[in-house]
C-alpha positions, 0 to 999 in steps of 0.5 A: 500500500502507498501512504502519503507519509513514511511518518506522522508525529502527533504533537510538535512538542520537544518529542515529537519536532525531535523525532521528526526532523531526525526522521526526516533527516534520515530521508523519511517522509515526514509530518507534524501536526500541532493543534495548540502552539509549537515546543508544546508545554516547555516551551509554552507554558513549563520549563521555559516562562517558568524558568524566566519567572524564577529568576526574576523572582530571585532579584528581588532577594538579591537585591535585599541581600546586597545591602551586607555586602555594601551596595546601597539598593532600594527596591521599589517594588515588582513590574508584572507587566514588564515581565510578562512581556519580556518573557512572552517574547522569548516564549514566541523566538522558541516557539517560533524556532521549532516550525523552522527547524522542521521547515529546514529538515523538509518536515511537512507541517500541520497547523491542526488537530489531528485524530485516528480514523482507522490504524493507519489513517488520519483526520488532520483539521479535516483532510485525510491523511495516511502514514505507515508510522504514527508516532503519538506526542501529544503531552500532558495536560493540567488537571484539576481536583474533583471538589465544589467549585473547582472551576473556580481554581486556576491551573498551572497553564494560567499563570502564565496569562495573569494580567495582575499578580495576586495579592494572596494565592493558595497553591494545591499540590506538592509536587515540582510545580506546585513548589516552582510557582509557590517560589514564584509568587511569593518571590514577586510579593504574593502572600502564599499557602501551599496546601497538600495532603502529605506530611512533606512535600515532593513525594518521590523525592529523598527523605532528606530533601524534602525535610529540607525542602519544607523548612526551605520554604517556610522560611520565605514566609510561605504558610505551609499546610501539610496534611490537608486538603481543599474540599470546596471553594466559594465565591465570596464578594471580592474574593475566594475562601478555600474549605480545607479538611483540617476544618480550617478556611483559607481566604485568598485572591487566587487558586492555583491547582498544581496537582498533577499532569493528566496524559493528553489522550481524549479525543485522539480516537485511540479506539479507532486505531485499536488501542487501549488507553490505562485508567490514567488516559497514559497509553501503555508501550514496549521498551520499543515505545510500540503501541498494541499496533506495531507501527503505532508508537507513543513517546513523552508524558503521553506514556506517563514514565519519566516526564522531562523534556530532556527524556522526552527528547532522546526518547524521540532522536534515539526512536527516528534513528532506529525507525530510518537511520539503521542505528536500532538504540533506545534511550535509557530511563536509568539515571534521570537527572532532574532539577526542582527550580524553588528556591533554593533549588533542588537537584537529584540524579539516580536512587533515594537512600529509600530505594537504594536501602531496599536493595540493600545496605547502603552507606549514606554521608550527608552535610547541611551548610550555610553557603558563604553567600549567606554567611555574609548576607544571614538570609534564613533559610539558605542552607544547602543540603548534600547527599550521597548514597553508595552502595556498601559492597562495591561502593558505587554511588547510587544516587546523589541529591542537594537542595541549594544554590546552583544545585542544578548546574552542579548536579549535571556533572555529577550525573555523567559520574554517576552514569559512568559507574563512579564509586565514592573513591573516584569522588574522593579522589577528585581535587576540589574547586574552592571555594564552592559549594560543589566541592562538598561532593568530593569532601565527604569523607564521615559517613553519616549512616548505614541503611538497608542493613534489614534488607540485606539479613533477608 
């Protein structure tokens, strides 16, 4: 059979533009279809406007720190409008740069929804179109809790179209979003509540971290509520009161639900194609990202697994090698690195002391300092946290986590180590830049515990 493509991606998203424009590189015949805006949620409305408005909510404590060290600032208070134009314009160069990069890889591309008629054929904004592969890219989207009045709420796509920054805001969840944008506003001058049900926030994360994390925050004066709840939300004149299962009501001038990332399935016509979503709308695959129909693959948060763009990204570049550059491999979900952009922020690469315990006995060493920045500037709530956790027999290091300034540019060299098999030797091997705070990595020589010991007696 003749089809009108050899491949067709649905989502311009970071996996999908990937994987086309290799593909198309490799002399496939290639189409793209986006139906929102292109670079998807990344560079739309996640890691890049997000990014821009950490750092600009980071000035405003540069500016009040500047004073212990001699400079004579004032600080007259926050432009949200300036900032939302500056960061809008680099949000359009990006998104802009994705329809020119499969442009210039002769990808055909479609400024439309696309959805299945049958496993080989599609429906893109009303022409009928055929493809030996399809490969589905189509992302996440934002949920809400199912409570009264939750259409009340903002999700995390709303920030970045406020006009005004809230006075007060309550904050729902307590996972990488929920705590980015808890930084944000209350870094801009927002009065913050972060709400959510667990002891700790940043479930999945070290134990140590997340202590850490919680007393990081509640430091910048954010109200901190653990183990709670929203059950109802209320207009009131002027204002929204948020119910909360504790009993207690918060009253606030916005509401934002970080609670979690669905995949982006409804509507595509997956029954068409013959393929089963899971409960959570995340459509399951192979190691070969192949769907229950072979030439049919799914990449990115669509299948719910590891949701970065980075992953996202060699996901689609290793799966267009396989498919038309004769160079089968696949991209290793083992050793992740990640970084958590609150402040200050946190960065983490390979196991929790948790996951590597119940494997066995692990050495784990950790330090708490207060970086030399804020031995000068006494700024409460700047200690940094570093942790590694290595494996007692072969003292491997298994995983290394920090919440702290510039932890994330520090943690990417550390994960090559890690990837490599480093063990605690190479690291103390290794002479230090000083003075910085990375150097604690290659300075840890007392062990502060053992864990896992049980495990092992099994």
């Amino acid at each position: 059979m003749s089809y009108d493509f050899d491949l067709f991606v649905i989502g311009g998203g970071s996996a999908g533009v990937r994987c086309g424009r290799i593909a198309a590189g490799h002399g496939a015949r290639v189409a793209v279809a986006e139906e929102r805006f292109w670079g998807g949620t990344c560079v739309n409305v996640g890691c890049v406007p997000k990014k821009i408005m950490v750092n600009a909510a980071e000035y405003g404590a540069w500016a009040q720190d500047a004073a212990a060290f001699g400079w004579d600032m004032a600080v007259a208070g926050h432009d949200w409008a300036k900032l939302a134009a500056a960061r809008d314009a680099e949000v359009a160069r990006l998104s802009g740069i994705y329809g020119k990069l499969l442009a210039g890889a002769g990808v055909t591309s479609f400024d439309a929804r696309a959805t299945f008629l049958d496993p080989h054929t599609l429906d893109v904004g009303g022409q009928r179109v055929t493809a030996e592969r399809i490969v589905i890219a189509t992302g996440g989207t934002p949920m809400r809790l199912d409570i009264p009045g939750a259409e009340l709420g903002l999700v995390s796509d709303d920030l970045f179209t406020l006009k005004a920054l809230p006075k007060r805001a309550v904050v729902i969840g307590a996972g990488y979003i929920a705590v980015e944008f808890a930084t944000i506003l209350q870094g801009l001058g927002s009065e913050v509540d972060l709400m959510y049900r667990a002891p700790l926030p940043l479930r999945g994360f070290d134990e140590d971290v997340r202590g850490a994390a919680a007393e990081a925050l509640a430091a910048q004066g954010m109200r901190l509520n653990p183990d709670a709840r929203p059950t109802r939300i209320t207009q009131l004149p002027g204002e929204l009161m948020v119910a909360m299962s504790n009993n207690f009501m918060r009253e606030t001038d916005a509401v934002f639900f970080c609670t979690g990332r669905a995949p982006n399935t409804a509507g595509l016509g997956l029954e068409k194609a013959g393929i089963t979503p899971m409960s959570t709308g995340a459509i399951p695959v192979n190691d070969d990202h192949q769907t229950e129909q072979p030439h049919i693959y799914a990449i990115g948060d669509v299948i719910d697994r590891v949701n970065l763009t980075p992953m996202a990204t060699a996901v689609g570049h290793a799966l267009a090698d396989t498919l038309f550059g004769n160079n089968a491999r696949r991209a290793s979900y083992k050793n992740v690195a990640t970084a958590v952009f609150m402040s200050p922020p946190i960065a983490t690469v390979g196991l929790t002391e948790t996951e590597a315990a119940a494997a066995g006995p692990v050495d784990v060493y950790v330090t708490r300092f207060t970086p030399m920045r804020h031995t000068i500037s006494k700024r409460e709530g700047r200690k940094t946290l570093m942790k590694l956790v290595v494996d007692q027999a072969s003292q491997r290091v298994l995983g290394a986590h920090m919440l702290g300034e510039d932890s994330a540019e520090i943690m990417q060299g550390i994960a090559i180590a890690i990837g490599m098999g480093a063990t605690k030797q190479d690291f103390d091997r290794t002479i230090g830049i000083h003075p910085t705070a990375a150097e604690e990595f290659v300075t840890l020589r007392t062990r502060t515990r053992v864990a896992g010991v049980a495990a092992a007696a099994q």
